[in-house]
N, C-alpha and C positions, 0 to 999 in steps of 0.2 A: 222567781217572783221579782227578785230586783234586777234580773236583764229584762224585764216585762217593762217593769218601771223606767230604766233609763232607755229604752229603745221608745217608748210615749212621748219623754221627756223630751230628749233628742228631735222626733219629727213634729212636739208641737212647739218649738224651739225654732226649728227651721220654717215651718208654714205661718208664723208668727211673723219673720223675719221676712220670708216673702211676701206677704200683704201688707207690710210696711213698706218695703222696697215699692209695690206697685203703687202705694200710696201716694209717694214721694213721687214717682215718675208723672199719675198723673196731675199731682201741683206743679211739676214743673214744664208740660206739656202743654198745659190748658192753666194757664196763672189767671189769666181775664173772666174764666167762667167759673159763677157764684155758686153757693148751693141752690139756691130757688131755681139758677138756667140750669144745672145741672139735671135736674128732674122734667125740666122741657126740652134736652138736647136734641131731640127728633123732631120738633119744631121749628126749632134755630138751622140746622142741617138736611142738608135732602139724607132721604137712605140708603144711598151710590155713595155719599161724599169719604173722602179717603179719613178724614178729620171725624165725624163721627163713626166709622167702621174703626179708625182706632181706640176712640173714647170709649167707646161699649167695651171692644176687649180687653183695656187695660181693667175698666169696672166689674166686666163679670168676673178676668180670672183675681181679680184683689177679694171681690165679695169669696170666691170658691175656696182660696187658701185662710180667707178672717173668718170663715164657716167649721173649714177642715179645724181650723187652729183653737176654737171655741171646743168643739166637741175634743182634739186632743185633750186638752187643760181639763176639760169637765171627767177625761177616762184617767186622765194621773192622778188627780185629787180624787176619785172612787179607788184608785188601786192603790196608793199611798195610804186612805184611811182605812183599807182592808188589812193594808202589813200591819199595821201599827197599835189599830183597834180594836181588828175581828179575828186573829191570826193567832192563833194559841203558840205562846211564847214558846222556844223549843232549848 
């Protein structure tokens, strides 16, 4: 049970860290574009343009890893309060 725990720990540790990273990349990629153009990026851009074909992917895989990284955090804190609170002391 506790290599269950830090092997959770660990990947939502890591997927945490890379949706930060992508975060970062893209505010530093696209500094000019707000949230409100954010949400009309395929208006502002044709759907060839090299600029929005990177803006979508740095978006989806950031949202893929802050999804992955949610659900990690949501399975450590159920498996942490199983050791601790439902786990007949041994």
């Amino acid at each position: 049970m506790t290599g269950a725990i830090w092997a959770v720990a660990v990947l939502a540790f890591l997927s945490s860290t890379v949706a930060t990273i992508g975060n970062f990349a893209m505010a530093r990629d696209f500094p000019d574009l707000t949230k409100s153009e954010a949400s009309n990026v395929m208006a502002d851009f044709l759907l060839d343009s090299s600029v929005a074909l990177r803006y979508m992917q740095y978006k989806m895989m950031t949202n893929i890893f802050y999804i992955q990284s949610l659900v990690l955090w949501a399975a450590l804190g159920l498996l942490v309060a199983y050791k601790f609170l439902l786990s007949p002391s041994a």
